[in-house]
Every structure is written in C-alpha cells, then in structure tokens.
BAVEX-250360 format. One line per field, with one value per residue (C-alpha): chain; residue number from 0; z, x, y. Coordinates in steps of 0.2 Angstrom, whole numbers, plus 5000, padded with zeros to 4 digits. Example, Ala and Ser with C-alpha at 12.3 -4.5 7.8 and 13.67 -1.06 7.14 Angstrom:
2
unit <- c(A|A)
pos <- c(0|1)
zz <- c(5039|5036)
xx <- c(5062|5068)
yy <- c(4978|4995)
***
This chain:
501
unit <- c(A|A|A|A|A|A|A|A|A|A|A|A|A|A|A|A|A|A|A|A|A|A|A|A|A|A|A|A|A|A|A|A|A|A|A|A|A|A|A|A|A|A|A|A|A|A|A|A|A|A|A|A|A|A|A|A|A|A|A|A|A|A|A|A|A|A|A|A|A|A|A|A|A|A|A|A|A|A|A|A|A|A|A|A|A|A|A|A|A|A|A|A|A|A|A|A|A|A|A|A|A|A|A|A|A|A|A|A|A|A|A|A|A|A|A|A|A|A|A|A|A|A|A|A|A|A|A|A|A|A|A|A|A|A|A|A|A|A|A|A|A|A|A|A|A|A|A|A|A|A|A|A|A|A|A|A|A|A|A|A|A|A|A|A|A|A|A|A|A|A|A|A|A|A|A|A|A|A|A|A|A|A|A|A|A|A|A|A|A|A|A|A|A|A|A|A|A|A|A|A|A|A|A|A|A|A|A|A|A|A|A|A|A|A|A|A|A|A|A|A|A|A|A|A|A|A|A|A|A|A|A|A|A|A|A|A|A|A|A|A|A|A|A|A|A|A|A|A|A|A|A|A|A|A|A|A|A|A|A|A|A|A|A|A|A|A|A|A|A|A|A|A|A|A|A|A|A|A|A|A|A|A|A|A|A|A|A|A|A|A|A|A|A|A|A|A|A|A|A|A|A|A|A|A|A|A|A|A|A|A|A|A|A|A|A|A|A|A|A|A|A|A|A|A|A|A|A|A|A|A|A|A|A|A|A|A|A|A|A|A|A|A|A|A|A|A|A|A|A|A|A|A|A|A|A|A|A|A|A|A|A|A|A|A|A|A|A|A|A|A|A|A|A|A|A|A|A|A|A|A|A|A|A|A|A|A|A|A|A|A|A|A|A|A|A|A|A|A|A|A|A|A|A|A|A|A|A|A|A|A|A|A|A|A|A|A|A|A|A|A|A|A|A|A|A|A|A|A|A|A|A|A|A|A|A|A|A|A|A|A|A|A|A|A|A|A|A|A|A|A|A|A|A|A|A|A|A|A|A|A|A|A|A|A|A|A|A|A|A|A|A|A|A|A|A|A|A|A|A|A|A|A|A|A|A|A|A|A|A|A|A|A|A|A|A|A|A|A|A|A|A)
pos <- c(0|1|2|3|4|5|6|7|8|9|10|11|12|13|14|15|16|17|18|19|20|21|22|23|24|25|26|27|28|29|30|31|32|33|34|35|36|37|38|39|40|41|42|43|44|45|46|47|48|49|50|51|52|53|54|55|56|57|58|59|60|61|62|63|64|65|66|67|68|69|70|71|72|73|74|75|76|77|78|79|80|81|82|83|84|85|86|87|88|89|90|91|92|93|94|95|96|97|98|99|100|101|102|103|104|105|106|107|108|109|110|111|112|113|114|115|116|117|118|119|120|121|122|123|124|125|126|127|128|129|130|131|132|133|134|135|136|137|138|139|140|141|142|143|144|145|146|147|148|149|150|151|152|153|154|155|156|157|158|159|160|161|162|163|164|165|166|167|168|169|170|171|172|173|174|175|176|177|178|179|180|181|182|183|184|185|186|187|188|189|190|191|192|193|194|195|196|197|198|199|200|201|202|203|204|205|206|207|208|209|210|211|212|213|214|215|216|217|218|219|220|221|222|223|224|225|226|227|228|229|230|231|232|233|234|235|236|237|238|239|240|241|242|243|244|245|246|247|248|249|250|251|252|253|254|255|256|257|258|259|260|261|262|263|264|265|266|267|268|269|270|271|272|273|274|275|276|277|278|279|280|281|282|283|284|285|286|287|288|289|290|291|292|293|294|295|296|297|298|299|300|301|302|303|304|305|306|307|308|309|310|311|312|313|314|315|316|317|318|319|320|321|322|323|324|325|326|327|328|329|330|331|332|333|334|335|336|337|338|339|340|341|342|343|344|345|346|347|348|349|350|351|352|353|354|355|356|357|358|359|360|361|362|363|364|365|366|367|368|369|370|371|372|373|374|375|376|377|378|379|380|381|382|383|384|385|386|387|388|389|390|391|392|393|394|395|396|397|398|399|400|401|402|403|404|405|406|407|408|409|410|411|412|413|414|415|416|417|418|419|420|421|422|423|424|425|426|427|428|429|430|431|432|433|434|435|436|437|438|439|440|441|442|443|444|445|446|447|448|449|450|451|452|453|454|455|456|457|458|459|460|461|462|463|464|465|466|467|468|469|470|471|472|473|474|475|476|477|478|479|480|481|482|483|484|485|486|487|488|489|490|491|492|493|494|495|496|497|498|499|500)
zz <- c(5734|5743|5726|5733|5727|5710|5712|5704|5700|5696|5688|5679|5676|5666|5657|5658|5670|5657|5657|5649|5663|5677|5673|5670|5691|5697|5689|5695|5712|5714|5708|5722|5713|5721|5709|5699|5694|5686|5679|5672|5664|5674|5690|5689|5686|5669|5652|5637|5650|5661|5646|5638|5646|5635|5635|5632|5633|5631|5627|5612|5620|5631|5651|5657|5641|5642|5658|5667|5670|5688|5691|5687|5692|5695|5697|5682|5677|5658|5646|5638|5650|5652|5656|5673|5677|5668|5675|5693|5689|5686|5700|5712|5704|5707|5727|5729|5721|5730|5715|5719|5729|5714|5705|5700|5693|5685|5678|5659|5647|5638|5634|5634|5626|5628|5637|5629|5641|5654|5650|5654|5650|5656|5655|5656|5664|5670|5685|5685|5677|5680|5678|5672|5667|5658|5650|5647|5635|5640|5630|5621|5602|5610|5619|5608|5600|5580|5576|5558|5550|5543|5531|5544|5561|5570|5565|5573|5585|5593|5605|5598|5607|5605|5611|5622|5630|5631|5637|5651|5657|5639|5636|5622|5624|5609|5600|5581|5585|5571|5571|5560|5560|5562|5571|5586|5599|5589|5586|5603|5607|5595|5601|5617|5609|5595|5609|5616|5600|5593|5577|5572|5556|5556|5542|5537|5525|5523|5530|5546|5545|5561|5569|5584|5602|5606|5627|5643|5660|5671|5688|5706|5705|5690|5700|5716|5706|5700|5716|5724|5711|5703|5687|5680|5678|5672|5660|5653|5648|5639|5629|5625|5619|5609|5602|5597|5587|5577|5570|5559|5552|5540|5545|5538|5531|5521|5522|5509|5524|5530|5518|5530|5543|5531|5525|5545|5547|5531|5540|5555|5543|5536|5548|5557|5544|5535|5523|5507|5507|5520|5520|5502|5512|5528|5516|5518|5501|5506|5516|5533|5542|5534|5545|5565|5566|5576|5588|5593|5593|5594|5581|5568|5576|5580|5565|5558|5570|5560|5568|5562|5544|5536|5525|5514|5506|5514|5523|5514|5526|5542|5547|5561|5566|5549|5542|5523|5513|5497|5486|5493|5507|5523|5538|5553|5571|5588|5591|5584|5589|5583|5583|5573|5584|5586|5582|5581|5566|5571|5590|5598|5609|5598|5595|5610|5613|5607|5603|5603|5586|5590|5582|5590|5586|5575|5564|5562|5559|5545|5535|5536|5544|5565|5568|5580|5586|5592|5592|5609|5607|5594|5586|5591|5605|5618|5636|5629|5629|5621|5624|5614|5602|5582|5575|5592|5591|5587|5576|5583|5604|5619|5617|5635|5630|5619|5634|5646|5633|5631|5650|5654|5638|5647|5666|5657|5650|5665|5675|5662|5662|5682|5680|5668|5672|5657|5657|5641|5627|5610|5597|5581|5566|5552|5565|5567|5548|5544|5559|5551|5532|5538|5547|5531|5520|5534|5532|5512|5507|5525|5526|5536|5521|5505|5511|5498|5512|5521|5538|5556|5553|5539|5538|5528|5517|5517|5527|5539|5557|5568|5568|5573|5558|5564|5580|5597|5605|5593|5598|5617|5612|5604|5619|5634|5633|5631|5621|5623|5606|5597|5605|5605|5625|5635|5647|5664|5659|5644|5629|5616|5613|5601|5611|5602|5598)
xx <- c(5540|5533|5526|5509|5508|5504|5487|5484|5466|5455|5440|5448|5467|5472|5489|5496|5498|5497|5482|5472|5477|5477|5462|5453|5459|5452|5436|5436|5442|5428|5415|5417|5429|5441|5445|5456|5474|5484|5501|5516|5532|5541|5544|5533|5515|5516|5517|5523|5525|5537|5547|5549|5563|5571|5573|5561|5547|5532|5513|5506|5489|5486|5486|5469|5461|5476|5470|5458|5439|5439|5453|5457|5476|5473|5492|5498|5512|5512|5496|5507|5513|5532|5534|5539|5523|5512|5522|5519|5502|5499|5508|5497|5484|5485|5492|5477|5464|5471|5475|5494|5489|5483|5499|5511|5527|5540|5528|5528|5514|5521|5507|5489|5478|5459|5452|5435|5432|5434|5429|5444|5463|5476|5490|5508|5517|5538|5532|5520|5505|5487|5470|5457|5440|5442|5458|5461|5474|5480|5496|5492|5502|5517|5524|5536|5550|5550|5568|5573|5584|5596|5613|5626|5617|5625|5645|5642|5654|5648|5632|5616|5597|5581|5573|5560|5574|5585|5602|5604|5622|5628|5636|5633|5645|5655|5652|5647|5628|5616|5599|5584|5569|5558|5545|5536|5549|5563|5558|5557|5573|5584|5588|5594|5606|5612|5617|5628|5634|5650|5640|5624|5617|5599|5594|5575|5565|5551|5550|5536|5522|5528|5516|5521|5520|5506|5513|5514|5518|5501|5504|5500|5483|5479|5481|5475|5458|5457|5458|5446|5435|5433|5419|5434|5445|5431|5426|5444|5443|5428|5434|5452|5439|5429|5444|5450|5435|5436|5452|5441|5434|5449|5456|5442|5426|5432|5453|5457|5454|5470|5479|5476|5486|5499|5503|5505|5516|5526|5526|5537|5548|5551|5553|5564|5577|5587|5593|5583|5593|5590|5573|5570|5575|5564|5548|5534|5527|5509|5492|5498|5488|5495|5505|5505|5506|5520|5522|5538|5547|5565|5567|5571|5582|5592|5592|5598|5615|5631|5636|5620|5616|5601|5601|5589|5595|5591|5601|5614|5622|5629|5648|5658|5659|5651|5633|5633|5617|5610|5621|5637|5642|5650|5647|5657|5646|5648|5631|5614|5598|5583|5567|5558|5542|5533|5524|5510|5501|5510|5507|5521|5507|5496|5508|5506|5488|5479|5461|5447|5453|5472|5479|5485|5477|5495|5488|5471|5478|5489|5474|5461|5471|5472|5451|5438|5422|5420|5439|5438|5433|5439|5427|5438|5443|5430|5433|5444|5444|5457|5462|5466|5462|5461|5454|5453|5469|5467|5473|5463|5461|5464|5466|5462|5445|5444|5453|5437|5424|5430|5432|5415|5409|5419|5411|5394|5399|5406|5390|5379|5389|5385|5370|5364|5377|5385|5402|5409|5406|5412|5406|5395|5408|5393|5394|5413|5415|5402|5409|5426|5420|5410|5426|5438|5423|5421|5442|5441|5445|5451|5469|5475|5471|5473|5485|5500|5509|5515|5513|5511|5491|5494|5499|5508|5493|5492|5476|5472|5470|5473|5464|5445|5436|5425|5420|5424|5405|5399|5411|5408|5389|5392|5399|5389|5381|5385|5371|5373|5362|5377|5389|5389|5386|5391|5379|5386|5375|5388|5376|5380|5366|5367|5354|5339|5339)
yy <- c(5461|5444|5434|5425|5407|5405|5396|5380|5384|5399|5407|5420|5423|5439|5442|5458|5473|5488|5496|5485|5470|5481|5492|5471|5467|5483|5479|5460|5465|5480|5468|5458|5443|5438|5420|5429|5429|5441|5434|5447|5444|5460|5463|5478|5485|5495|5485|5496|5511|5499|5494|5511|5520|5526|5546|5558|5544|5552|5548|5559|5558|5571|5568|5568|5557|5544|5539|5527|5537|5527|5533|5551|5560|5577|5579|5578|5592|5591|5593|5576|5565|5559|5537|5540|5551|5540|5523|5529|5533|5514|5508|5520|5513|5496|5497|5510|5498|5484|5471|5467|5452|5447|5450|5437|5447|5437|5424|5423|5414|5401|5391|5390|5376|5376|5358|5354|5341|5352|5368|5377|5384|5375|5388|5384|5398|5401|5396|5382|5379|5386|5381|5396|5396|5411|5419|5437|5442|5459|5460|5473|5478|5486|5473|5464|5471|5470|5471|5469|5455|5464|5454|5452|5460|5444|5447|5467|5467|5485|5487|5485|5489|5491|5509|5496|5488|5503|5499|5513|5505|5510|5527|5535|5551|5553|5538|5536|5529|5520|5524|5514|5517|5536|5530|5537|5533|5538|5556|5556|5546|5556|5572|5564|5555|5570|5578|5564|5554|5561|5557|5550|5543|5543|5528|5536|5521|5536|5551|5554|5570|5579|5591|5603|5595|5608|5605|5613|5612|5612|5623|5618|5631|5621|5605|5612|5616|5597|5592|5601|5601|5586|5592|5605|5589|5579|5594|5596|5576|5578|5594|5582|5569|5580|5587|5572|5564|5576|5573|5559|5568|5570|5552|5545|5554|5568|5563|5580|5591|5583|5596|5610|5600|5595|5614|5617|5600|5606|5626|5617|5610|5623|5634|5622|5615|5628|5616|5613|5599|5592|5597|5588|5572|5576|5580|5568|5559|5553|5561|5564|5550|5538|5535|5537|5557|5563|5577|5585|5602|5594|5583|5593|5604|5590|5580|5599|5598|5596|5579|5571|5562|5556|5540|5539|5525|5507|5494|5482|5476|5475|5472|5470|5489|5497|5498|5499|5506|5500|5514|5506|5520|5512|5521|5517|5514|5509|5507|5503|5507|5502|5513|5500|5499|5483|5464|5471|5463|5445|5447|5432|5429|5421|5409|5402|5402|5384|5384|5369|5361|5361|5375|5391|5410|5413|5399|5404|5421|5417|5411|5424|5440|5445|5444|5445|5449|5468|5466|5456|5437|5424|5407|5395|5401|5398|5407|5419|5438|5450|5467|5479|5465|5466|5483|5492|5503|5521|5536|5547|5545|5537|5517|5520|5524|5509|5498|5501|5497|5482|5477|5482|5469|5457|5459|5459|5442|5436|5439|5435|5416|5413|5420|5407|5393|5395|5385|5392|5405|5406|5419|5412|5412|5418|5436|5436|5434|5447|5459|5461|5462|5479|5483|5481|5488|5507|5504|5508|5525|5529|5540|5525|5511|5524|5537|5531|5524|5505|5508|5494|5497|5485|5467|5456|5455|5474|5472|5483|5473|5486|5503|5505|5515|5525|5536|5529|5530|5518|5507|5508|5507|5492|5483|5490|5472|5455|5447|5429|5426|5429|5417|5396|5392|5377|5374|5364|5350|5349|5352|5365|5378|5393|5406|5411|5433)
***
C-alpha cells in the first residue's frame, strides 16, 4: 500500500483506525473536510479487531448493534460476529468511504505537547512530526497489553505471548502450555488450545460468571432480506438495542434481579461440569456483573477435559521452564500465555500527551483519577477530543453506540469553532469536576462498584473510571450539542473568553 506523505501541517489529525478513529474520517471526510489526518501504528485499518487474532476471536455484542448506523452490513453470518468478519467489515468501510488517503499506517504517536502561543499540537510521530489544530485520540481501552510482572518472568526460557499479539508461528501441539488470566479472551482462547496442548494448566485469580453464547448462523434468505430491505435490518438493531438496555436494569437500578441470571449461569455450570470438584473451583463468589459477563458454550467443557488443570492458587514465581504457585507446586510449561486483558485504567497514551501547564494527561490522572467532561474533553487540555474516553465504556451495549455520540459532539464543536473563529476550546474545570462527582455518585450501589468483586472497571484507587452508569440515550442526548458556554474559548484575536449561558 503507497503511504501518502505525512503532512507537516493540518486542521484536524486523528489517532487510531478502530472504530472510533475510522468512524471520526468518515465523518470529517462526508462533511466536506479534507484537512485532516489520520495516523496508525499498524499497517492495517482495525485497532483492537486487527490485533486480536487469536482463535475463536469473537465480539460478545451482537452483529447488527456492534456496528457503525451509517454503515450497516447486512451480511453478516453469525447473530455474534467472528474477528475476521468484523476486521473485513472495517476495512470495507474505510476503502468504501474513501478515508485511506487519509491514512498513514505505520506511524506511531510518541508525543504530543499543546503550544499556547500557537494554538496548536505539535505531535511527534515515528515518522516525523506534525502540526494539528485539533487532536483526536482514538486509542481506545484495549489497545495496550496489560501483562503482569510476575518473580522471574525474564529467566523463562520457553515461549511466552500475549492472546493480543498472538504468536501464530508457534505450535502449540502437544506441548504443556500456561494459561493466566480467565478473562474475555481467554474463555474464548482456551478451548482452542486444550485441544492442541499436550496439557494445560489454566491459573484462575477468580473465577468468571459465564452465561451461554445465545449464537447462530444467519442464512443467505436472512441476508438476502437485509439487503433488499433495509427497515428489517434496521428493526433487528433497534430490538438488540432495546434488549440490551434492559440488562441495567439489574447492572444498575435493581442489581438483586441479577440472581435470576445467576441461577441460569450456575444451571450451565452445572450442567456442563461433572465434577463437584472442579465445579467448587469454577463457582463464582460475587453478583454476576461484577465483572465483564461472559458468554460461551465451550469453555467448560474444555476446562473439564482430562489434560487440563485449574489453579486456584496464585503465582510465586516463574523459572526457567516451570511456573510455581503460591502453595509451593511446580508445574512444568513450555509456553505461557497471558489472557490478562488490558491498560485500561492507566492508558500508555496519556503518557505521552502534554497539556497547557507541562504536564501530561498520565500526570493529571494520577492525582484525581482518568477524568473528563461527557467522557470526551479534558481542562487542560485545550483542542483535544478523546474517544472512548473516561466513563464511556459499557457493560451493557454497543461501545459503538457510545463511539458515534461522541463523534457527532466532536463535529458539532468543530463547526461551531469556524463558525465563530474560535482557535481553541477547553472545558471549564468547576463543570468537569461536577460532571464526574454525579458520575462516581449514579456509580454507587451499581453491580459494577458493589458486586464483591476487583475488576479492570476499577483503578488503582478502586475508582471506577471506566463504565457509563446509566442508560445510553441520555448519554447521546447529552452530546447532540456542543455548547460553547461551558468551555474557555480562544478567540483568533488571542483573548481568552469564558461564553455567557
């Protein structure tokens, strides 16, 4: 693929190509922009959908909701979509929307400091350094690796990966293969490898609520009918939608009513592990919520397979072809995987981003907890827009969903700026700090903050700077306008303003 010159100067430069990056180009680009940039790190539209190869890769959202409402695929084949169905979805979109001149592959952030004089970012990249007036972060939360420093990691002398830079090249057939971690991917991940591994040890910190992966292939009538009618798709949607919001009903208004689910998720269990055993250890311990709920009809069966273990206890050490659990048992390995998720909480790209006073979004962070306002700008931090941004994830729906909201908050800004000759924006600190204490206050008594549980929603702090609280209309409701009462403006004529409500 010919790279386009990576411009030296532009209006707006995005960073990302999942669906947050990409669905920002095809916005910018239908609009009528054309100074914008888009800078990636890969080689490849696709973000956490690109990185995730690992198999049985899946989304636990169904098809037609985790997708973009501009652009609907009638084609799917499953009711939950497989990586390479929804990786392919992404790059259709982007050569169909026409964004990939836009597109710099191989072209990683590595820093960014605001220029007050200027009004601008001045962004340090892997391939030179750009100029933007606006900067759109679209990293998103599962982009980077969280692997776990565990005693003696560096003297193993076997293979070691993580599921989100699986090692394909590497075969796993009858070797005696480390798991850690029972997270999303590796319930996923796991009965691949039982049936390769000449043994597996799964190493389980606390046992996940699995639910049954309610799936199913969708024919070529089913697909012919979304095709040629396009309401029956868009009907479908809305039902998944519907559907979905009322799962907060137990997440977060009434979170007993979760019991119901939990006697179904214990009903699987029971149903697919013989072994009371077994079944002891496989038991969840807190409100099924808690945690990210998981969906699969595999897992357990194959955790039930007579080459397979499950640790309970945690991780002493590692050794050069051993890994040795906190009650003193060796076990011998010739791989490890980690199924440890991601920096969610800590994002490595706020590390890198330096705001008007000199220090960078990590730093600000570590004092008050990832914040911002409506989840998407940061006081501070003038010109800058993040996606997927603090508080906007979901246990519920389609980040998707949430993904568009914000982008449409964003093009409202942007044309509100050159409509008024606005050179900067930065929101007020008194509505930033009052946004989030609501958001921490709706988060009390949620499953997610009070379900007897540690999970990635919370941070170090055991804050909870991840997950929206509430119903996702109120949220899109929310940012259908950019009110430029409730930011600092910098007019071209270089005199700071607070607008009047």
């Amino acid at each position: 693929m010919q790279q386009p010159p990576l411009p030296a100067r532009t209006g707006v430069l995005v960073v990302g190509t999942g669906f947050a990056g990409l669905g920002t180009a095809v916005r910018l680009r239908t609009s009528g922009r054309t100074d914008f940039a888009v800078i990636e790190r890969g080689d490849d539209v696709g973000g956490t959908w690109r990185d995730n190869s690992y198999p049985g890769c899946a989304c636990d959202v169904p098809s037609h909701m985790y997708s973009f409402s501009f652009a609907p695929n009638p084609d799917w084949t499953r009711a939950f979509s497989a990586q390479p169905e929804i990786e392919a979805y992404l790059q259709r979109v982007a050569r169909e929307r026409g964004v990939l001149p836009h597109v710099h592959f191989r072209t990683e952030l590595l820093a960014a400091r605001w220029d007050g004089s200027t009004s601008t970012w001045t962004v340090e990249t892997s391939r030179g350094t750009v100029v933007a007036d606006v900067l759109v972060l679209g990293t998103g939360g599962l982009s980077d690796p969280s692997v776990p420093s565990l005693p003696g990691l560096d003297r193993f002398t076997g293979t070691t990966f993580h599921s989100a830079t699986w090692d394909h090249e590497h075969d796993l057939t009858g070797e005696r293969v480390a798991v850690v971690g029972t997270g999303a991917s590796a319930i996923q991940f796991v009965p691949h490898v039982q049936q390769r591994a000449g043994r597996l040890t799964l190493f389980q910190r606390t046992a996940p609520w699995v639910m049954p992966r309610r799936d199913r292939a969708i024919g070529p009538l089913e697909r012919r009918i979304y095709r040629t009618v396009p309401l029956a798709q868009k009907l479908s949607r809305a039902g998944i939608y519907a559907g979905r919001e009322s799962w907060l009903v137990g997440f977060a208004l009434q979170p007993s009513v979760m019991r119901l689910a939990e006697r179904m998720a214990l009903k699987l269990l029971e149903k697919q592990v013989p072994d009371p055993a077994l079944r002891a250890r496989l038991t969840p311990h807190y409100r099924l919520g808690c945690k990210r709920v998981l969906l699969s009809n595999d897992y357990y069966p194959a955790l039930s397979q007579p080459n397979v273990d499950v640790v309970t206890a945690g991780i002493a050490e590692v050794r050069e072809r051993s890994v040795v659990d906190t009650e003193g048992v060796e076990h011998e390995v010739d791989t490890i995987i980690f199924g440890t998720g991601f920096r969610v909480t800590d994002p490595p790209v706020a590390e890198r981003v330096v705001g008007k006073d000199g220090r960078t979004l990590a730093d600000v962070w570590a004092q008050q907890g990832m914040s911002a306002y409506l989840g998407t700008t940061v006081a501070g931090f003038p010109n800058l827009f993040f996606l997927v941004g603090p508080n906007t994830g979901l246990g519920h729906n389609s980040i998707v969903y949430m993904i568009e909201s914000q982008i449409a908050y964003l093009m409202d800004g942007l044309a509100q700026m050159d409509a008024a000759g606005i050179a900067a924006v930065e929101p007020r600190r008194e509505l930033q700090d009052a946004w989030n204490d609501k958001l921490q206050a709706d988060l009390q008594g949620t499953v997610w903050n009070s379900g007897g549980c540690s999970s990635w929603y919370l941070d170090a702090a055991g804050r909870n700077t991840t997950l929206w609280p509430t119903f996702t209309l109120p949220f899109r409701r929310r940012l259908s306008r950019f009110d430029l009462s409730e930011y600092d403006v910098q007019p071209a004529a270089r005199q700071s303003v607070t607008v009047p409500a």
